[in-house]
Structure formats: structure tokens, C-alpha cells
CHARMM-style PDB file with segment names, atoms N, HN, CA, C and O in Angstrom:
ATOM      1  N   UNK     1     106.108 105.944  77.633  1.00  0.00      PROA
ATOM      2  CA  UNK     1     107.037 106.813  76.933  1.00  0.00      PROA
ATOM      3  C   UNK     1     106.888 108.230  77.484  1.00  0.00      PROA
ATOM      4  O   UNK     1     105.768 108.652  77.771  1.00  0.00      PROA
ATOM      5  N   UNK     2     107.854 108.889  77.623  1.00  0.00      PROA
ATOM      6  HN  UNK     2     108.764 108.546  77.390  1.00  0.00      PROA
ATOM      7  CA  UNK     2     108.099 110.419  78.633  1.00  0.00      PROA
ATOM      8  C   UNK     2     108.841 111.213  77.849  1.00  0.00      PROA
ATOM      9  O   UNK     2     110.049 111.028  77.998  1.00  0.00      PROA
ATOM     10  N   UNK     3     108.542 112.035  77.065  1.00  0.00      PROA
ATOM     11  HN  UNK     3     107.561 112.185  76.944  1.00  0.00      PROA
ATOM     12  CA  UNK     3     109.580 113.473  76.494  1.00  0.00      PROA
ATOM     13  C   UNK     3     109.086 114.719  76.910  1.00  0.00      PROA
ATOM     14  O   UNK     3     108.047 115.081  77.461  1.00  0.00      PROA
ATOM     15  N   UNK     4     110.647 115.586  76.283  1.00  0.00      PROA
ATOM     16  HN  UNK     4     111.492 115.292  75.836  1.00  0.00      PROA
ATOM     17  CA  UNK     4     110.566 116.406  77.151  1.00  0.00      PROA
ATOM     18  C   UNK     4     111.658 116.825  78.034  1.00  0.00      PROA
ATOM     19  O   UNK     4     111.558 117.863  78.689  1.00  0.00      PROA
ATOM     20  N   UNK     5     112.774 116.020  78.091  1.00  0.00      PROA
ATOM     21  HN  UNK     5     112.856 115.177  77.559  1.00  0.00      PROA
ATOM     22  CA  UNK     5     113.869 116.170  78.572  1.00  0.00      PROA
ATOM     23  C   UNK     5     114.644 117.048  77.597  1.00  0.00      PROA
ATOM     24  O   UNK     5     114.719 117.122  76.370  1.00  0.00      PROA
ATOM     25  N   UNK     6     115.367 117.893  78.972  1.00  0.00      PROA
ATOM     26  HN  UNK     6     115.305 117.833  79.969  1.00  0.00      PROA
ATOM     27  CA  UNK     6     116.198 118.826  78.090  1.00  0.00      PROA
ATOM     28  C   UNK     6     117.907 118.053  77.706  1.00  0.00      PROA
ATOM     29  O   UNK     6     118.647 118.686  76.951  1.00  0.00      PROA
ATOM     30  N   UNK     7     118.253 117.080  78.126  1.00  0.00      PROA
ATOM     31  HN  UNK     7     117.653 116.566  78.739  1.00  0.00      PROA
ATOM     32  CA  UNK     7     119.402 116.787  78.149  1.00  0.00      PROA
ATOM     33  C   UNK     7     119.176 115.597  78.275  1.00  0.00      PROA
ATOM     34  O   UNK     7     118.389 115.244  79.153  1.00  0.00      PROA
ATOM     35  N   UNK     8     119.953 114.410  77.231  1.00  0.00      PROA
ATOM     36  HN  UNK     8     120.593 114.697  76.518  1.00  0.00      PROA
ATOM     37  CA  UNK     8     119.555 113.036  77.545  1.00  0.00      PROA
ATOM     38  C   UNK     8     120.094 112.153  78.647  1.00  0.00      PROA
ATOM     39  O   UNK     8     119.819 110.959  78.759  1.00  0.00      PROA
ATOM     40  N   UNK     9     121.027 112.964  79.593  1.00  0.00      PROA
ATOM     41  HN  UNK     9     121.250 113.935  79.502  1.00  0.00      PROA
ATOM     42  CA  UNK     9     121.927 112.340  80.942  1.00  0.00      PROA
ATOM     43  C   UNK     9     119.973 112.666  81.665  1.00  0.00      PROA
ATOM     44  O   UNK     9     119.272 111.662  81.787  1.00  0.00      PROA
ATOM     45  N   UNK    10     119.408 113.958  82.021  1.00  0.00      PROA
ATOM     46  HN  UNK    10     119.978 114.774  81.922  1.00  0.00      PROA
ATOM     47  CA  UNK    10     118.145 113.700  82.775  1.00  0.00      PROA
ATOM     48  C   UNK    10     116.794 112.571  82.272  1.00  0.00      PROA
ATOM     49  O   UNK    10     115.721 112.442  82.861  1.00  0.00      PROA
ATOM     50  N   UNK    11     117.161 111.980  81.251  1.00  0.00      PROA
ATOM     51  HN  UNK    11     118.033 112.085  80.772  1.00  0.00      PROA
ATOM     52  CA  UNK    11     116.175 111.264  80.189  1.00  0.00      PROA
ATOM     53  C   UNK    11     116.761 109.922  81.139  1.00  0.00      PROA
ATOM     54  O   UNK    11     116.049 109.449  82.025  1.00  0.00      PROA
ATOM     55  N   UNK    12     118.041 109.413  80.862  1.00  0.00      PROA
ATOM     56  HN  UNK    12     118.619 109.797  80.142  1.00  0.00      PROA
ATOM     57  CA  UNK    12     118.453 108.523  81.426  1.00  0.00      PROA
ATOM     58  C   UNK    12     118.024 108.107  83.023  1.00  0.00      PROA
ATOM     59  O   UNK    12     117.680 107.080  83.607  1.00  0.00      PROA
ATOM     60  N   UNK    13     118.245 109.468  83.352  1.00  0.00      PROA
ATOM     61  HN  UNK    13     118.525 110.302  82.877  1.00  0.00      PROA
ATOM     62  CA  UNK    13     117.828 108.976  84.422  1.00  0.00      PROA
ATOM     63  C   UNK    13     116.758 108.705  85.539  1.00  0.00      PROA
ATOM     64  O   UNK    13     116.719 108.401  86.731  1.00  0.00      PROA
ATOM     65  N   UNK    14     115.506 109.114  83.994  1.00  0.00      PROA
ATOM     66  HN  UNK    14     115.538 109.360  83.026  1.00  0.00      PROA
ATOM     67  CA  UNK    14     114.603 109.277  84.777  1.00  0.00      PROA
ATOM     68  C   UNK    14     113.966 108.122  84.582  1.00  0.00      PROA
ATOM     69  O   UNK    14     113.098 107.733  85.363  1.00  0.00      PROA
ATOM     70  N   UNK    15     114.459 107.221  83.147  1.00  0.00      PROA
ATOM     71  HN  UNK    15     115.164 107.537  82.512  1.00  0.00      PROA
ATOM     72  CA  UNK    15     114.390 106.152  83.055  1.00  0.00      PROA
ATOM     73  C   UNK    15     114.622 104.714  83.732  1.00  0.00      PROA
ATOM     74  O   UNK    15     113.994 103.670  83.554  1.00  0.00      PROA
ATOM     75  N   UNK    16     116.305 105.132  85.011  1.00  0.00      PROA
ATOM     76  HN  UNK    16     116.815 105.980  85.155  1.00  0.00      PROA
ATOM     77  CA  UNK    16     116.201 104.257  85.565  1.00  0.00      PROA
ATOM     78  C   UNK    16     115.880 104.211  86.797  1.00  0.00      PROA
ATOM     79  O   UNK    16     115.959 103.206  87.503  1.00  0.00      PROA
ATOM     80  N   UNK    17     115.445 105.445  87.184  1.00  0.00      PROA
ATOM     81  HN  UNK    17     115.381 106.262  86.611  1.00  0.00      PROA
ATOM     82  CA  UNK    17     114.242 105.613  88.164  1.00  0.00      PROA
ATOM     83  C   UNK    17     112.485 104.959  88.062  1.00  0.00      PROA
ATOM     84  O   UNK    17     111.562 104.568  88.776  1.00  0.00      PROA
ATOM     85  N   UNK    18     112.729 105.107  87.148  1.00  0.00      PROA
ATOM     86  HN  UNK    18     113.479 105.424  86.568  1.00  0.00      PROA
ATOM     87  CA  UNK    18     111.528 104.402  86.703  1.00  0.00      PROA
ATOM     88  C   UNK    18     111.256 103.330  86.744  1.00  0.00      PROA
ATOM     89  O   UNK    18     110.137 103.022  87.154  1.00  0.00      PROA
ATOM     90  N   UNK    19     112.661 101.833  86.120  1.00  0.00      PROA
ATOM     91  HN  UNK    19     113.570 102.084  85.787  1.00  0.00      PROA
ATOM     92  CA  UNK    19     112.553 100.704  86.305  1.00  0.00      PROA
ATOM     93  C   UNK    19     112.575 100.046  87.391  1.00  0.00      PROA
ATOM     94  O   UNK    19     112.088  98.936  87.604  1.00  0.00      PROA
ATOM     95  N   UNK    20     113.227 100.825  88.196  1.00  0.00      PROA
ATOM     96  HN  UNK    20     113.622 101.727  88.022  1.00  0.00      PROA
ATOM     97  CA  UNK    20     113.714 100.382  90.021  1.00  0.00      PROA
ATOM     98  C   UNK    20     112.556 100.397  90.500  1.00  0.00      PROA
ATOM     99  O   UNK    20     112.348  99.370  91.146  1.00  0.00      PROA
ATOM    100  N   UNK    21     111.261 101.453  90.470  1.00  0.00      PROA
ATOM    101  HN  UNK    21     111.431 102.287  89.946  1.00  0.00      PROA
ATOM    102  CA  UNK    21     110.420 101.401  90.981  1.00  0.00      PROA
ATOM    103  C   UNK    21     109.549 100.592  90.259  1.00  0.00      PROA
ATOM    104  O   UNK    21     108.650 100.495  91.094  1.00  0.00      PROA
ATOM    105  N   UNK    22     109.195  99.977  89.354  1.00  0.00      PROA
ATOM    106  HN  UNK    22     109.926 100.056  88.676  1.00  0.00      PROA
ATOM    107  CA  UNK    22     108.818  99.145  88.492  1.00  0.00      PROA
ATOM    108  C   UNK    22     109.088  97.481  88.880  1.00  0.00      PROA
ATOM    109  O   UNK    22     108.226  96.606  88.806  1.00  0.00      PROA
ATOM    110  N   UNK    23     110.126  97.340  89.193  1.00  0.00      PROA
ATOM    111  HN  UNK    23     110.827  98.051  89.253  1.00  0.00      PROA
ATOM    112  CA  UNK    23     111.224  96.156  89.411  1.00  0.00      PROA
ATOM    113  C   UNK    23     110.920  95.982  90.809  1.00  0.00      PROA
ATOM    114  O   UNK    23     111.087  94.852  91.268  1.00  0.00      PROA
ATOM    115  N   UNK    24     110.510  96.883  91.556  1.00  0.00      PROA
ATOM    116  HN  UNK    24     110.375  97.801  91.182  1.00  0.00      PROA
ATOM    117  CA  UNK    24     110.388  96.506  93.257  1.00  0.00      PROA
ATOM    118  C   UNK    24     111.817  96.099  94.266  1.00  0.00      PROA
ATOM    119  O   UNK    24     111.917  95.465  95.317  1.00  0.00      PROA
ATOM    120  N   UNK    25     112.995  96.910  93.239  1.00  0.00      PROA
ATOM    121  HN  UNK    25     112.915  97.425  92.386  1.00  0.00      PROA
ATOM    122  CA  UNK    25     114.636  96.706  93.760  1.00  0.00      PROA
ATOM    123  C   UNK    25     114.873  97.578  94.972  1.00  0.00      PROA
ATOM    124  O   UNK    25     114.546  98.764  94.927  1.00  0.00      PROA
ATOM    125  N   UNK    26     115.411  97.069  96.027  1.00  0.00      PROA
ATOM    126  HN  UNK    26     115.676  96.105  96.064  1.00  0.00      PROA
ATOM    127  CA  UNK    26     115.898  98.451  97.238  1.00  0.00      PROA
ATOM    128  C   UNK    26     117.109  98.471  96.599  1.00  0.00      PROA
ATOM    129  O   UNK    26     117.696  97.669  97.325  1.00  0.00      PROA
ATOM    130  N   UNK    27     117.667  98.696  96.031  1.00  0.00      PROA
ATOM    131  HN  UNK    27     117.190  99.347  95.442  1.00  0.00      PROA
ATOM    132  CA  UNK    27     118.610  99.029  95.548  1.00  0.00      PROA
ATOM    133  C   UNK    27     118.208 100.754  94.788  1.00  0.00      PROA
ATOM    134  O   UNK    27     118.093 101.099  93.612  1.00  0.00      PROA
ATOM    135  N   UNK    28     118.110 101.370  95.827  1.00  0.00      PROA
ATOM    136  HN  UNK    28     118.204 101.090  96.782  1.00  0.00      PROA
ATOM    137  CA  UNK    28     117.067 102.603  94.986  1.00  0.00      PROA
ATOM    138  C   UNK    28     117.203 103.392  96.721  1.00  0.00      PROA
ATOM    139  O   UNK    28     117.205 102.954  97.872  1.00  0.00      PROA
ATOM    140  N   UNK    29     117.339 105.202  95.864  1.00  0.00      PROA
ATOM    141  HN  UNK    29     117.337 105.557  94.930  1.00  0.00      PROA
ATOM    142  CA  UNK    29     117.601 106.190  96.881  1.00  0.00      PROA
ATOM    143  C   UNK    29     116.554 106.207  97.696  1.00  0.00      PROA
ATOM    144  O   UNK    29     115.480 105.690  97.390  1.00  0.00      PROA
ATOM    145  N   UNK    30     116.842 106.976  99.127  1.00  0.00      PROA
ATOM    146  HN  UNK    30     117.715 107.396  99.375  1.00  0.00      PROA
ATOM    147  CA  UNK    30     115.755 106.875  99.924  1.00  0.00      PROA
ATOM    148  C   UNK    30     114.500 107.894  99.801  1.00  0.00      PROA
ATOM    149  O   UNK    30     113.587 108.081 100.605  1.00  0.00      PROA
ATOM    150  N   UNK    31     114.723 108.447  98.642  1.00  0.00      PROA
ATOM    151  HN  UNK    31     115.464 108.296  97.988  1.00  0.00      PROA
ATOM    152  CA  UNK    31     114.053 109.536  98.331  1.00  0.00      PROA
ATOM    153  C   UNK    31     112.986 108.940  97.629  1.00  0.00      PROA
ATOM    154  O   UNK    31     111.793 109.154  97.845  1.00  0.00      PROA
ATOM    155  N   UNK    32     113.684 107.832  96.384  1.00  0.00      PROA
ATOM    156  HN  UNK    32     114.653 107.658  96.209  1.00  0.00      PROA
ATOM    157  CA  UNK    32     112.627 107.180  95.353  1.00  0.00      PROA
ATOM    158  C   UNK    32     111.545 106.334  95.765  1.00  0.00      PROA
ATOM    159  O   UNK    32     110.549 105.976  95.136  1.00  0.00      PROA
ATOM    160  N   UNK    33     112.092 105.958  97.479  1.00  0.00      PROA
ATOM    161  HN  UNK    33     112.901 106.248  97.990  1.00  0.00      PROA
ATOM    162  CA  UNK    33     111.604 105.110  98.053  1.00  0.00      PROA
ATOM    163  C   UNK    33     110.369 105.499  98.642  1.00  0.00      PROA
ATOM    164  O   UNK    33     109.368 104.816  98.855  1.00  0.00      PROA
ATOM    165  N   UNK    34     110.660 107.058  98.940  1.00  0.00      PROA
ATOM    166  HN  UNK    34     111.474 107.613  98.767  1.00  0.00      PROA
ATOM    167  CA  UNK    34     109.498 108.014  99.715  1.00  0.00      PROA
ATOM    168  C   UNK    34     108.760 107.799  98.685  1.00  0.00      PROA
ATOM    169  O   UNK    34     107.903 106.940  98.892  1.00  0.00      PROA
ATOM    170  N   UNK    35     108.760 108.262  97.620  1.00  0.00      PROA
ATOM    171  HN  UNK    35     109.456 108.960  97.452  1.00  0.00      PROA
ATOM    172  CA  UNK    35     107.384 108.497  96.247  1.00  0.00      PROA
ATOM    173  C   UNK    35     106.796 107.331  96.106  1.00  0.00      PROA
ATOM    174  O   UNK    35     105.591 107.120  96.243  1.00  0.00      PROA
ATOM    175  N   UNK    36     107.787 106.401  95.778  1.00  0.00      PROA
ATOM    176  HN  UNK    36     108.766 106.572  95.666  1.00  0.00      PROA
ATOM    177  CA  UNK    36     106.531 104.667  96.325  1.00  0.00      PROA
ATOM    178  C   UNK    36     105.622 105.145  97.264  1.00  0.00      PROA
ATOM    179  O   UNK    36     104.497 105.606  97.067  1.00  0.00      PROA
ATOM    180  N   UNK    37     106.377 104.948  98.561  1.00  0.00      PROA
ATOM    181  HN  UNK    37     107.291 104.574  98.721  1.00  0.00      PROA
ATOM    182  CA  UNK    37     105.738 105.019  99.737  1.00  0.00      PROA
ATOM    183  C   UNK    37     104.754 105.863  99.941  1.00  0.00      PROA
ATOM    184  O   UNK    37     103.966 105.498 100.814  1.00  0.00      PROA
ATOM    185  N   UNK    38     104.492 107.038  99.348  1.00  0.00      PROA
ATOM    186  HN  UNK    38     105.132 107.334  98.639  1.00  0.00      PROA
ATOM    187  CA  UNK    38     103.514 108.315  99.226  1.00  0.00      PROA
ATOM    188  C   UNK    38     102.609 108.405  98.200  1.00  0.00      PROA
ATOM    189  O   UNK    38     101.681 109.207  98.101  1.00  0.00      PROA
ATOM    190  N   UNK    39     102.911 107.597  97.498  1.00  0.00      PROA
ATOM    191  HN  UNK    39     103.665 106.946  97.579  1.00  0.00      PROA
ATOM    192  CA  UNK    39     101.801 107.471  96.334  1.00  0.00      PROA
ATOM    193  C   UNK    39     101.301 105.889  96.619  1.00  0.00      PROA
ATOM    194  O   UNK    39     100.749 105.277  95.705  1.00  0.00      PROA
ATOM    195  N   UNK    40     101.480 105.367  97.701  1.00  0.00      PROA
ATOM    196  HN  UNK    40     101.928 105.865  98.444  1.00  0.00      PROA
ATOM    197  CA  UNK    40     100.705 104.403  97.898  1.00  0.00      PROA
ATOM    198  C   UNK    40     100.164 104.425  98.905  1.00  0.00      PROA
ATOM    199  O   UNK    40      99.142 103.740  98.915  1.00  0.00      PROA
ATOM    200  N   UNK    41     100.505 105.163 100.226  1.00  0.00      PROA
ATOM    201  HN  UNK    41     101.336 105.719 100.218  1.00  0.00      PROA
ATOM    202  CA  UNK    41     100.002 105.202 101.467  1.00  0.00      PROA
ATOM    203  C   UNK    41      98.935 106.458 101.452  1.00  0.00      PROA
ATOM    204  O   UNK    41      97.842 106.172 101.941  1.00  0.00      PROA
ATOM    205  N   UNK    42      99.065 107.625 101.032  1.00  0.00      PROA
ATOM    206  HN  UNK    42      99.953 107.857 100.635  1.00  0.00      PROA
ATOM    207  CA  UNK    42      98.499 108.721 100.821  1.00  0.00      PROA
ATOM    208  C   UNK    42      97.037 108.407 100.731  1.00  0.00      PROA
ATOM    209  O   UNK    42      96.393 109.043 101.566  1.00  0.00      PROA
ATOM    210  N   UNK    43      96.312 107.612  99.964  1.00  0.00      PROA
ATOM    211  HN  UNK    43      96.835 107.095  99.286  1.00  0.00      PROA
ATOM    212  CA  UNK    43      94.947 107.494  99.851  1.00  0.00      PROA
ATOM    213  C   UNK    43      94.183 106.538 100.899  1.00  0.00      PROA
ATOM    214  O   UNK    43      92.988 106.349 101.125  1.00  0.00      PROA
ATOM    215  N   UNK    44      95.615 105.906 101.556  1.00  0.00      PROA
ATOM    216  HN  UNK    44      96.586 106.059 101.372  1.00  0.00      PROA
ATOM    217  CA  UNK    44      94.777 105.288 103.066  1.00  0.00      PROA
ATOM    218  C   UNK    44      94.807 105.827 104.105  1.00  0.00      PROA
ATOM    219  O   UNK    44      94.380 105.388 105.173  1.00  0.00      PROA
ATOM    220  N   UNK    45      95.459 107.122 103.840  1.00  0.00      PROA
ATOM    221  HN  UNK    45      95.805 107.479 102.973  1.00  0.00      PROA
ATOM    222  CA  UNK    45      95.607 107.568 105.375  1.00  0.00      PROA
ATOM    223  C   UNK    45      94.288 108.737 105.384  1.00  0.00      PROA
ATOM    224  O   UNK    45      93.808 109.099 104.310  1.00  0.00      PROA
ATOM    225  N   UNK    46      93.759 109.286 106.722  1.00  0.00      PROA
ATOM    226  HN  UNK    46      94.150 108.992 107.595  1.00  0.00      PROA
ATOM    227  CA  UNK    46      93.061 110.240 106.628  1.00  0.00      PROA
ATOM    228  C   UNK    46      93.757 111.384 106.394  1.00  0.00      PROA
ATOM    229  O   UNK    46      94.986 111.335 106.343  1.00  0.00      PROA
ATOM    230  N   UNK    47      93.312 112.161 106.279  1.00  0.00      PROA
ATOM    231  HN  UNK    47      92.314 112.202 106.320  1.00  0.00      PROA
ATOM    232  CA  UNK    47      94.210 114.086 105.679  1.00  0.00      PROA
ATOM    233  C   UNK    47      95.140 114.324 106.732  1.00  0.00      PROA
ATOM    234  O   UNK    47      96.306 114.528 106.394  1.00  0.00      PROA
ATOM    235  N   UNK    48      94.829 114.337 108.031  1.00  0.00      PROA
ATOM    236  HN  UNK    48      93.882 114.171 108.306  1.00  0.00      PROA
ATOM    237  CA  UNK    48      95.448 114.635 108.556  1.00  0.00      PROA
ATOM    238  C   UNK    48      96.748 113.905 108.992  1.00  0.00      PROA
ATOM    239  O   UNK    48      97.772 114.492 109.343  1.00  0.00      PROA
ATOM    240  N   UNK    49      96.593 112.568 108.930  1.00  0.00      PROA
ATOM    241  HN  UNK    49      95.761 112.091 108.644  1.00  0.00      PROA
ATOM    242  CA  UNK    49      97.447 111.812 109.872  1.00  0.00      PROA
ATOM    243  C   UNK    49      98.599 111.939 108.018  1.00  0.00      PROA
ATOM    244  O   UNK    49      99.822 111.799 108.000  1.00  0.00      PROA
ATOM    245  N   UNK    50      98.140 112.086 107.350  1.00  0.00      PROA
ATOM    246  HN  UNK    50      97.146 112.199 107.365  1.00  0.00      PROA
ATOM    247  CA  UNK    50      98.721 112.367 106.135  1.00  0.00      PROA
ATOM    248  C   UNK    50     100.176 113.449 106.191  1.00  0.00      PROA
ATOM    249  O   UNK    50     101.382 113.437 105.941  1.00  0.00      PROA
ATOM    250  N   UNK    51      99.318 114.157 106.598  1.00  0.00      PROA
ATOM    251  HN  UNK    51      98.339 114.167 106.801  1.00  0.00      PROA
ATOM    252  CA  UNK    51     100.017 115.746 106.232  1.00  0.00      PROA
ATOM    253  C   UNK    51     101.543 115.589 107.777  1.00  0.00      PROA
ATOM    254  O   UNK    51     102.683 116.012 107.971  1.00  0.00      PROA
ATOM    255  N   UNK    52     100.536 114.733 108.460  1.00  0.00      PROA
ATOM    256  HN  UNK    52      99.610 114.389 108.303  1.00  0.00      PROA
ATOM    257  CA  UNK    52     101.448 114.693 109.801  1.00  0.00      PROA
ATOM    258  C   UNK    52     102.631 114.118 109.531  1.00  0.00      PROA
ATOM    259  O   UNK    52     103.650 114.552 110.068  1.00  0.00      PROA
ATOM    260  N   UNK    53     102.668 113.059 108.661  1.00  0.00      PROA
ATOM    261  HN  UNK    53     101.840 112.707 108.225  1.00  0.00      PROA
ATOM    262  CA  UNK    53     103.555 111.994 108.177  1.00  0.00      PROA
ATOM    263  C   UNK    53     104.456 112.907 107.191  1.00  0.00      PROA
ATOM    264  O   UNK    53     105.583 113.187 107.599  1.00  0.00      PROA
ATOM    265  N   UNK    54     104.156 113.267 106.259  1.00  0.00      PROA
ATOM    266  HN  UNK    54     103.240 113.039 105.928  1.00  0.00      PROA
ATOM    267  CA  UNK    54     104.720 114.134 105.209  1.00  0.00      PROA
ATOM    268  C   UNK    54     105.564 115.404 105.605  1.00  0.00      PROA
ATOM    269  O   UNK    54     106.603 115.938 105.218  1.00  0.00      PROA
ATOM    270  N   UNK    55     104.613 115.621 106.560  1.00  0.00      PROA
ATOM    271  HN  UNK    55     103.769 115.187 106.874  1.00  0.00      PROA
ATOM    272  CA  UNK    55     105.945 116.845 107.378  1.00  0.00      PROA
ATOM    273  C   UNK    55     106.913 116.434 107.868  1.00  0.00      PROA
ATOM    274  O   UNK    55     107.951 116.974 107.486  1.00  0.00      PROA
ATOM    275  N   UNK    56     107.022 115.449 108.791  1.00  0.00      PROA
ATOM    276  HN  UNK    56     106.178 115.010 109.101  1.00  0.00      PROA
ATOM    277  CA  UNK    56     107.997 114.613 109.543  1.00  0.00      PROA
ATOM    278  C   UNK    56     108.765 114.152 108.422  1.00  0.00      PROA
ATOM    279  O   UNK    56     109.891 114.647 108.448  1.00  0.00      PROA
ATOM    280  N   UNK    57     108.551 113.301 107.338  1.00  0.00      PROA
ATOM    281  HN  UNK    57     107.635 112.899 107.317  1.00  0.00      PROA
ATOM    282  CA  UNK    57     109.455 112.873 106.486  1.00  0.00      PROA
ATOM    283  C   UNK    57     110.579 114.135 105.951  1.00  0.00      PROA
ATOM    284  O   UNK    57     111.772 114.154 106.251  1.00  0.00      PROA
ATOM    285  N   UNK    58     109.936 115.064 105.172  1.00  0.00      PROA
ATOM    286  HN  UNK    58     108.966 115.048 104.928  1.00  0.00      PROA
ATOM    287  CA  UNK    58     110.282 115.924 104.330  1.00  0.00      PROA
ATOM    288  C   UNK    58     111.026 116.700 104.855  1.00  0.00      PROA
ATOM    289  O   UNK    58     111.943 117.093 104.134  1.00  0.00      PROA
ATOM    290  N   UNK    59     110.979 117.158 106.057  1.00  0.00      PROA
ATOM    291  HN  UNK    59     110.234 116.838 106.643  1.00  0.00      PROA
ATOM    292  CA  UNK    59     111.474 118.356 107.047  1.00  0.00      PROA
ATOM    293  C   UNK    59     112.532 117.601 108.050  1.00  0.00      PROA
ATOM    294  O   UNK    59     113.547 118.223 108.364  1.00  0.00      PROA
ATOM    295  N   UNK    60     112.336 116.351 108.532  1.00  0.00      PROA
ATOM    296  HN  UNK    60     111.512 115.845 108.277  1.00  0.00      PROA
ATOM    297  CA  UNK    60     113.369 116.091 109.462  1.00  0.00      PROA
ATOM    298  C   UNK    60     114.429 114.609 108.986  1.00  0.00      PROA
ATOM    299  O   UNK    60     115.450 114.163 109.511  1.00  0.00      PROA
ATOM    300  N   UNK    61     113.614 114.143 107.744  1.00  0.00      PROA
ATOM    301  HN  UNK    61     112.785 114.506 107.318  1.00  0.00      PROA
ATOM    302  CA  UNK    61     114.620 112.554 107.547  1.00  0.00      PROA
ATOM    303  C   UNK    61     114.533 112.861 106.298  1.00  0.00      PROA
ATOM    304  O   UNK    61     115.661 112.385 106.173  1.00  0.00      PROA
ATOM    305  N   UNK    62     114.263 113.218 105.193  1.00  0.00      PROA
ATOM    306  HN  UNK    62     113.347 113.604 105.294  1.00  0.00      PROA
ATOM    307  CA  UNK    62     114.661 113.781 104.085  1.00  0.00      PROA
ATOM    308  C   UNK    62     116.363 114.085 103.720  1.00  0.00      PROA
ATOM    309  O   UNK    62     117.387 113.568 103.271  1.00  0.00      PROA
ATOM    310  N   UNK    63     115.727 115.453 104.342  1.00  0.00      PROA
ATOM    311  HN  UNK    63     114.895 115.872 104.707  1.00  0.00      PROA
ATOM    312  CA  UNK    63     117.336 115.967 104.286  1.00  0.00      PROA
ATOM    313  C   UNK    63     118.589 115.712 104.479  1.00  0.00      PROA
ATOM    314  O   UNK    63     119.612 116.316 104.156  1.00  0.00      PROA
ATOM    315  N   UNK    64     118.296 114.245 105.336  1.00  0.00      PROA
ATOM    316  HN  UNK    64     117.465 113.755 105.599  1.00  0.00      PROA
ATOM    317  CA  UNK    64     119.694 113.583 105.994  1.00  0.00      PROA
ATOM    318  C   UNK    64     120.018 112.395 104.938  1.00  0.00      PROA
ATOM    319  O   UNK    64     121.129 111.901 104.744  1.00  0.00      PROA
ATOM    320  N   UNK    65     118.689 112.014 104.240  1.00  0.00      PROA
ATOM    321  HN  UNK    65     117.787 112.415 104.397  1.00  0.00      PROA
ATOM    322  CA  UNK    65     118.884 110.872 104.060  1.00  0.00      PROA
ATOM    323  C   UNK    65     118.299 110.342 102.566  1.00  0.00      PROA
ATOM    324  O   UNK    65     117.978 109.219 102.179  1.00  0.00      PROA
ATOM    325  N   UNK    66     118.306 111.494 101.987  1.00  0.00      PROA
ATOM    326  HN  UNK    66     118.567 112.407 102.302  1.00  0.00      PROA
ATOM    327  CA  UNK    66     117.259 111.201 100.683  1.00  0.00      PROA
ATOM    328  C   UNK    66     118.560 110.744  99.465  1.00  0.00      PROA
ATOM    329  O   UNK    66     118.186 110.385  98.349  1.00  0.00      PROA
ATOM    330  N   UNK    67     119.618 110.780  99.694  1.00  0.00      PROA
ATOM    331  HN  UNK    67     119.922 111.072 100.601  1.00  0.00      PROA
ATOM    332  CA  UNK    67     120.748 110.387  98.562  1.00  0.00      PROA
ATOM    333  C   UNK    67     121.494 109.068  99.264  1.00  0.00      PROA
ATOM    334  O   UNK    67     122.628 108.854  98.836  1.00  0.00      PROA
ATOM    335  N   UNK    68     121.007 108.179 100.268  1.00  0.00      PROA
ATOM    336  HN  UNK    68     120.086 108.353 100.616  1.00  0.00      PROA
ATOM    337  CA  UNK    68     121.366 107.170 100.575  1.00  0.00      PROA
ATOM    338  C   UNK    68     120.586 105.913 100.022  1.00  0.00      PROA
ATOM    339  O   UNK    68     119.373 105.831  99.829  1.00  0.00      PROA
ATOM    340  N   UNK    69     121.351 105.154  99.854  1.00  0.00      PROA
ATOM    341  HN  UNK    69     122.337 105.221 100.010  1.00  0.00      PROA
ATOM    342  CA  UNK    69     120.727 103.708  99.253  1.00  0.00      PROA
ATOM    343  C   UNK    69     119.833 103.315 100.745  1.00  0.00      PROA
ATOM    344  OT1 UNK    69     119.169 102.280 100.812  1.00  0.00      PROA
TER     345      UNK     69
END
């Protein structure tokens, strides 16, 4: 359970952000897909090869591509 939302359209939707990643659906933005992907890879990688990855995502395929299925 999560409150705290100022408006129940951001409640909604943070809800079905939540189940998608829950559910294991690609049917889910490429953005939601990064936070899987970063909260699961992050503690196997060493710091650096980390930070290397995270820049590259965030800075060059992000921006193109974070509101695509």
C-alpha cells in the first residue's frame, strides 16, 4: 500500500506500474523496463562498470526511447 499521491490519475498510475512489473508483462515502457533492469543488475555489477552502463543508458537511449513499448 503507497499514499501520498496528490491526484488519484498519479495513484493510478503508479499502481499500474507497479503490477506490470510485478506480472513480468513487456507490455511496459522502456523506461519501466530500465528500473527492473537497474535494480536488479546494479548489485552485480562492480561500481564502475555500473556507472558506465547507467551513463550510456540515461544520456544516449533514454531519451529516444523511454515512452516506447
Amino acid at each position: 500500500m503507497k499514499r501520498g499521491f496528490p491526484t488519484k490519475k498519479e495513484a493510478l498510475e503508479w499502481e499500474r506500474t507497479f503490477l506490470q512489473q510485478k506480472t513480468q508483462d513487456m507490455d511496459m515502457t522502456f523506461s519501466a523496463f530500465y528500473e527492473l533492469y537497474k535494480n536488479d543488475m546494479k548489485s552485480r555489477l562492480k561500481l564502475n562498470t555500473w556507472l558506465t552502463k547507467e551513463n550510456i543508458i540515461e544520456n544516449k537511449i533514454l531519451p529516444y526511447f523511454k515512452d516506447k513499448k
